[in-house]
N, C-alpha and C positions, 0 to 999 in steps of 0.2 A: 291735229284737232278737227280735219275734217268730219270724221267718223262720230268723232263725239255731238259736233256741232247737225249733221245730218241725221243721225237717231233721236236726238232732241227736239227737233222738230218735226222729225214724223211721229214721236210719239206724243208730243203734246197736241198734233192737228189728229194722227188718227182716234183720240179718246174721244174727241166730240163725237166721233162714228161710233167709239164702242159706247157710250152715254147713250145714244140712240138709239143700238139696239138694246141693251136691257133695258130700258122702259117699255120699249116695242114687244121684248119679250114676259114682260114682267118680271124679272129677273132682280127681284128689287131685297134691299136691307132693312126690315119692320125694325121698330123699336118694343121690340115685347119680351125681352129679358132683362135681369137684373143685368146684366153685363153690360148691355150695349148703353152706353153715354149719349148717342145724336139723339136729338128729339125732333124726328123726320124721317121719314122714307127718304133713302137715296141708293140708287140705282148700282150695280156691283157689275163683276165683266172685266174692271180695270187688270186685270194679268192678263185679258187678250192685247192691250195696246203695247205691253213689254213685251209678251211672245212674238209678235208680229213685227215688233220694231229688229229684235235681236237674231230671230230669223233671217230676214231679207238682208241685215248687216253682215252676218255670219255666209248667205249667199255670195253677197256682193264681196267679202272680203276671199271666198274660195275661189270663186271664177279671175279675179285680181293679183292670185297670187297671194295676199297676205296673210294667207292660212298653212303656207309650206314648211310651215316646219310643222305641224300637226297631220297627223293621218286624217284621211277623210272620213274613216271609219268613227275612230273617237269624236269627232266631230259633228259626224250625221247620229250617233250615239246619246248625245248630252241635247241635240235638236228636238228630235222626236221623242228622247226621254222629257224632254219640257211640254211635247205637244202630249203623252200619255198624263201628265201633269194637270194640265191646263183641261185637258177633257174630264178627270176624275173632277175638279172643282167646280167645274160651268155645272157638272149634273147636280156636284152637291147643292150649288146655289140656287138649284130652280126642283129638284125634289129631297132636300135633304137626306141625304144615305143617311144610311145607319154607319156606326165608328167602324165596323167587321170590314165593311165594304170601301168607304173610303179609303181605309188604309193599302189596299191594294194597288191603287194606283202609283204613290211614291214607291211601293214596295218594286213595283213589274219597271218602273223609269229608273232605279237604283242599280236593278241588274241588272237592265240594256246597258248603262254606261259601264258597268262592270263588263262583261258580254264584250263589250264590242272593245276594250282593250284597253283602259285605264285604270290601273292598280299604281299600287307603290311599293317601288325596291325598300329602300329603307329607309328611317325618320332618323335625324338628326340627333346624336345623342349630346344635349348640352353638357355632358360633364366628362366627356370623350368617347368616339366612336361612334360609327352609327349600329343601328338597331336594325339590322335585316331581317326581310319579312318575305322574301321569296326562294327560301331552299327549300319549301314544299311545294310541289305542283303536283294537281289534277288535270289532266285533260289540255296541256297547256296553259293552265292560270296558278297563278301564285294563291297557295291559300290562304294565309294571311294575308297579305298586301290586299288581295282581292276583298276578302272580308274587311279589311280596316274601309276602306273607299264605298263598299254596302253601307256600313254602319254611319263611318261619317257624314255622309249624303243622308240618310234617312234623319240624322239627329239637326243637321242643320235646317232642314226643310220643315222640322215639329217645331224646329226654335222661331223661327220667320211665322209658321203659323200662330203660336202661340202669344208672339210681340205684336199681332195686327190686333190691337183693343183701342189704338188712337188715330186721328186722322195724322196720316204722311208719317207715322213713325216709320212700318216696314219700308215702304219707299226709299225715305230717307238715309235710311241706316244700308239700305241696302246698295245706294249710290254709292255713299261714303268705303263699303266694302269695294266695291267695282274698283274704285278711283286708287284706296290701298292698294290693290291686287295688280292694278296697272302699274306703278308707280315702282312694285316693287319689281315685277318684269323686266323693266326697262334698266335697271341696276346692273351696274359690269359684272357682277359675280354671277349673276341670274342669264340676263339678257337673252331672254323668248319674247321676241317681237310679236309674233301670231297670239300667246296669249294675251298680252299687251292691249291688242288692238281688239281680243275681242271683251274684254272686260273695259275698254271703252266703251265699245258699243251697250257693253250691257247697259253702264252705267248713265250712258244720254238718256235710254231708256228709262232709267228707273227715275230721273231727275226731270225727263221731257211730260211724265207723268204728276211728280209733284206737286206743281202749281195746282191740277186740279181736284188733290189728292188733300192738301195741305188744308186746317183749321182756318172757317166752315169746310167741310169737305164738299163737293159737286158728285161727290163718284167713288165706291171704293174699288180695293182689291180683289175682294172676294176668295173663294177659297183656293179657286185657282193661283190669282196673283200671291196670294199671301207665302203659299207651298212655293209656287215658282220659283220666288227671288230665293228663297235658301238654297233649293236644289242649283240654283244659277253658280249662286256665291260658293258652293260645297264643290260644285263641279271646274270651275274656272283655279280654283285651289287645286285642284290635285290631277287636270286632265295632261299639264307639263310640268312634272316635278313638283314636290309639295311646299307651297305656302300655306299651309294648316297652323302656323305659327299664326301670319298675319290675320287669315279670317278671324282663328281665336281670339286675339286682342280685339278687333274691331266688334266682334259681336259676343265679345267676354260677357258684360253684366246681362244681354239677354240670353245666353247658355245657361250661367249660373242662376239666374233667376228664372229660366223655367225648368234647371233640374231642383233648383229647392221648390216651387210650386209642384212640380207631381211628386214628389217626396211626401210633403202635406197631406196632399189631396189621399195615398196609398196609407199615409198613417191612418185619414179619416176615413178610410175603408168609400172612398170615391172614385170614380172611375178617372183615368189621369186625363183623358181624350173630353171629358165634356169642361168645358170654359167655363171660368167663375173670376172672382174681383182679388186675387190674391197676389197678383202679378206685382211689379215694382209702380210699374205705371202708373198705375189705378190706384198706387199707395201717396202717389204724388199729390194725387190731384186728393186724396183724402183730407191731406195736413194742407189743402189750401193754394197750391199751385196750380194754376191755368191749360190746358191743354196746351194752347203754344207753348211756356215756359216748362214742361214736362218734355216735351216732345224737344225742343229744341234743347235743356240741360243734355237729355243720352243722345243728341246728337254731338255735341260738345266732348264729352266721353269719348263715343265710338270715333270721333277726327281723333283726338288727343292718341289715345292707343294706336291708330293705325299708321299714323305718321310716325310715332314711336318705331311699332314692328319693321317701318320701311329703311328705320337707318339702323337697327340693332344687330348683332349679330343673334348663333342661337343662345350662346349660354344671358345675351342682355334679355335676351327675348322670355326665357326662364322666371330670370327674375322680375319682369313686368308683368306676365303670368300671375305670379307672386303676389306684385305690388294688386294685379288690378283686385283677387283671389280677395284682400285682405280690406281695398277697397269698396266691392260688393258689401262685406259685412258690415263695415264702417255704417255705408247706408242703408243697409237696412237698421241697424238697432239705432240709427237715426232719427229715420221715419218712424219707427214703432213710437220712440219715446214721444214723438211731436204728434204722434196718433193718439195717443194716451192722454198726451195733456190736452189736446180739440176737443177726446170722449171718451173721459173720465171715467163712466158705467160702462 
């Protein structure tokens, strides 16, 4: 718990420093859309204090040794693809790209990790056998397996962006994944200590940030941090062996709920990339729930599924899939009907 307890408090002491520079830089969050809820300027940056934290963690755990069972390569791969990350977001937050342009960023950090040596042999088939993904090679890479780990990495990093519309949800959830991803590491069937210890790290991080992160907010994520934690959570899943089971549980109802928001958005002939109030979130707080009690319900959620996936085998894991799959729907035609009767017209 060292690691946990040491990235926790660098990253809760280094945000004051990143607080200070985006005001310094003006680097700041207006309230001039319908989306945005604060009613305040408040200063963004907050994915430089996880970068920074899970960095010098990931340093301190290669030079220590506790990174030997991971290539250094893959490793310096998911670093620098966080820092190609983190630099597409600091630009968006202080000149707003355009969607064309931002999207490069995740796009050029998806195939460094791919690039430098992290694909997948084959996925678990719960209902027997596995599903192999590497009898085709280009160039030395699997083409499938390579492509699955592009694509997944790209989809979780839209999803983390997409869930950042409340104070400390991405954060939160994305601790919650960390702490999953550890948990299941450490598992006799699993047991990769290196991943273990760096989904620790990640996760002191994502929780050292919290507190200042958390309803009133002091500080957000910004686009950097928002991207960040999924590419983190996408990449710490599949960079030794895949736990793509477990993220999916933990971050099931924001997957499903922002592939039905661009679903919507592509029905209404809108672009899927610009933000709007159609999120689950945002439907909470319609029928009258509080930002804390929002944010803290899908934290509830995402614990409950991910402790699930840590003791399930694949075919339970399937059917929790299933459960959560059918759970999503539940709430939403929930909330619709409790939207309906708040406003009636």
């Amino acid at each position: 718990m060292v690691f946990f307890a040491g990235s926790f408090a660098l990253s809760y002491f280094l945000t004051y420093a990143v607080r200070r520079l985006a005001l310094h830089l003006q680097i700041n969050d207006v309230p001039d859309a319908e989306r945005k809820i604060h009613d305040r300027v408040l200063p963004k940056l907050g994915g430089l204090s996880l970068f920074f934290t899970f960095t010098l963690g990931a340093l301190i755990l290669a030079l220590t040794g506790g990174a030997d069972e991971l290539s250094l390569l893959k490793l310096a791969g998911i670093v620098v693809g966080g820092a190609i990350i983190v630099l597409g977001g600091v630009l968006d937050d202080k000149y707003d790209l355009p969607a064309w342009l931002q999207i490069c960023f995740p796009t050029a950090a998806a195939l460094l990790v791919v690039i430098c040596g992290t694909h997948i042999s084959y996925i678990t088939n719960p209902l027997g056998g596995p599903i192999v993904l590497d009898q085709y090679k280009v160039l030395g890479y699997p083409v499938f397996g390579s492509l699955f780990v592009f694509l997944w990495i790209m989809g979780l990093t839209y999803t983390t962006k997409f869930l950042d519309g409340m104070d400390g949800l991405v954060s939160g959830i994305s601790g919650i994944a960390a702490v999953a991803i550890f948990a299941l590491s450490l598992a006799p069937e699993v047991n990769q200590t290196s991943t273990a210890l760096l989904a620790l790290v990640f996760a002191g991080a994502a929780f050292g940030f919290l507190p200042h992160n958390f309803y009133p907010a002091k500080i957000f994520l910004g686009e950097g941090g928002s991207t960040y934690t999924g590419f983190m959570i996408a990449s710490l899943a599949v960079i030794s062996g895949g736990k793509i089971a477990t993220a999916l549980l933990v971050l099931g109802i924001p997957i499903l709920d922002a592939a039905w928001v661009i679903v919507k958005r592509l029905w209404f002939r809108s672009s899927p990339f610009v933000g709007d109030k159609r999120h689950l979130h945002f439907r909470l707080l319609d029928i009258g729930l509080s930002q804390r009690q929002s944010v803290v319900i899908l934290y509830l959620f995402a614990a409950a599924f991910g402790g699930i996936a840590v003791f399930l085998q694949s075919y339970g894991k399937l059917i929790a899939l299933l459960a959560l799959s059918g759970l999503m729907v539940a709430i939403i035609l929930v909330v619709a009907l409790l939207y309906r009767r708040k406003n009636p017209r």
